[in-house]
TORKOL-4160 file (C-alpha; in steps of 0.2 Angstrom, whole numbers, padded with zeros to 4 digits, m for minus):
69
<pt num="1" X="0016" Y="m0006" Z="0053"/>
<pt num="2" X="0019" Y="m0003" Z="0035"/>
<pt num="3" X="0017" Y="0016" Z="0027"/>
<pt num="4" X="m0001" Y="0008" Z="0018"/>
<pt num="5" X="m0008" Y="0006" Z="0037"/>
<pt num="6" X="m0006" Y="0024" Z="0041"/>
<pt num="7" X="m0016" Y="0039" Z="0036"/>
<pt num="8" X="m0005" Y="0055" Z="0032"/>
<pt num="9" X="m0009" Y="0071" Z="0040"/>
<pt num="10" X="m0002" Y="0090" Z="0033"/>
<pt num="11" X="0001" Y="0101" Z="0046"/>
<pt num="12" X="0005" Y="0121" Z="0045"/>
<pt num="13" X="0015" Y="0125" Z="0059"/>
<pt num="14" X="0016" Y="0144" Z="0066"/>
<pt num="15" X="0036" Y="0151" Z="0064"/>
<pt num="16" X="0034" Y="0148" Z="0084"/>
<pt num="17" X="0027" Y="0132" Z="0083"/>
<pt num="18" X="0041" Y="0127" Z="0071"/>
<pt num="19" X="0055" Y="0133" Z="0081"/>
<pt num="20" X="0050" Y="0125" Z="0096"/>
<pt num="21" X="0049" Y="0107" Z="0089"/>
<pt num="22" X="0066" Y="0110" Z="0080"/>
<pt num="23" X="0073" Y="0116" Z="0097"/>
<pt num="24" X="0065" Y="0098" Z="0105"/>
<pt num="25" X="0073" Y="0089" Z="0091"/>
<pt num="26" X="0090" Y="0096" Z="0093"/>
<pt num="27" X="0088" Y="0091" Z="0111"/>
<pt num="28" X="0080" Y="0075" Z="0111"/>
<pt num="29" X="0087" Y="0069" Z="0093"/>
<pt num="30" X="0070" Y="0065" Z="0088"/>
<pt num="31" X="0062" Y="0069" Z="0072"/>
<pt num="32" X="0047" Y="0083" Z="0073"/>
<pt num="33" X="0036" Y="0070" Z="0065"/>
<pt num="34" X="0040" Y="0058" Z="0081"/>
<pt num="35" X="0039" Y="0073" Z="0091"/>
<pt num="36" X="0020" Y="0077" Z="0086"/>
<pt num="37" X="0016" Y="0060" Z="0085"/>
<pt num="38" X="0019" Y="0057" Z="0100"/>
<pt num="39" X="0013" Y="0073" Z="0108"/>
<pt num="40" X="m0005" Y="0068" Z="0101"/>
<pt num="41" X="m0005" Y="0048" Z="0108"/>
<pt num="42" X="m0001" Y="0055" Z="0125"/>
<pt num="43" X="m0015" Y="0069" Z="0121"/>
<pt num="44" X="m0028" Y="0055" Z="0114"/>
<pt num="45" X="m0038" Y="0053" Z="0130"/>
<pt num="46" X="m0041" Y="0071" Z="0136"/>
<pt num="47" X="m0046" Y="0076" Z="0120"/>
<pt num="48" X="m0059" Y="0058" Z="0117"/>
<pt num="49" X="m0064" Y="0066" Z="0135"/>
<pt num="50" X="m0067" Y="0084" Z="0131"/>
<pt num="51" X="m0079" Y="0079" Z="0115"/>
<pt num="52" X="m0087" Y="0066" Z="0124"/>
<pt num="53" X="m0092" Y="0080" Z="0136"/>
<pt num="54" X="m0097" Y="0092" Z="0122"/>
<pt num="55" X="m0108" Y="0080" Z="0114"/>
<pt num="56" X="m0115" Y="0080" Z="0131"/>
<pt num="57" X="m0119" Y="0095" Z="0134"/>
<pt num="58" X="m0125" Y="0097" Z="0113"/>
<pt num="59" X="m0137" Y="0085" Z="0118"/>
<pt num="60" X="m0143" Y="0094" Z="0136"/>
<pt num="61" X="m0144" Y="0110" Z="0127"/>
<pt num="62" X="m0156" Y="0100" Z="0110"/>
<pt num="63" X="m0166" Y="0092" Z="0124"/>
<pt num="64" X="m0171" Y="0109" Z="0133"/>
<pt num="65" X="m0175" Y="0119" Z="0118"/>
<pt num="66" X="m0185" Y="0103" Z="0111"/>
<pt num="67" X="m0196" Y="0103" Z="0130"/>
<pt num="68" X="m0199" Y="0121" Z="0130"/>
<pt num="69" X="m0207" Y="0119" Z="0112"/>
């Protein structure tokens, strides 16, 4: 994958935040780009399933005020 077929992202981290991806890098030799690139692939498919359910329940709570009209 060249750099023209990925999007950028900016981040601002929390001092916390920060000092726990520095402490994984010095551990795992990774960089903390890698780190939170790969922290949100493997998150991907929880957070696809937790907006899938809030459009659900958007759409439940649309169609109940639209009945009681």
């Amino acid at each position: 994958m060249t750099t023209t077929d990925r999007n950028r992202l900016t981040l601002e981290l929390s001092p916390a935040v920060a000092s726990l991806l520095d402490h994984i890098s010095g551990i795992t030799g990774s960089t903390k780009t890698q780190i939170v690139q790969t922290a949100i692939t493997d998150a991907l498919p929880d957070l696809l399933a937790r907006a899938d359910l809030l459009k659900k329940r958007h759409n439940e709570l649309t169609s109940q005020k639209t009945q009681k009209r």
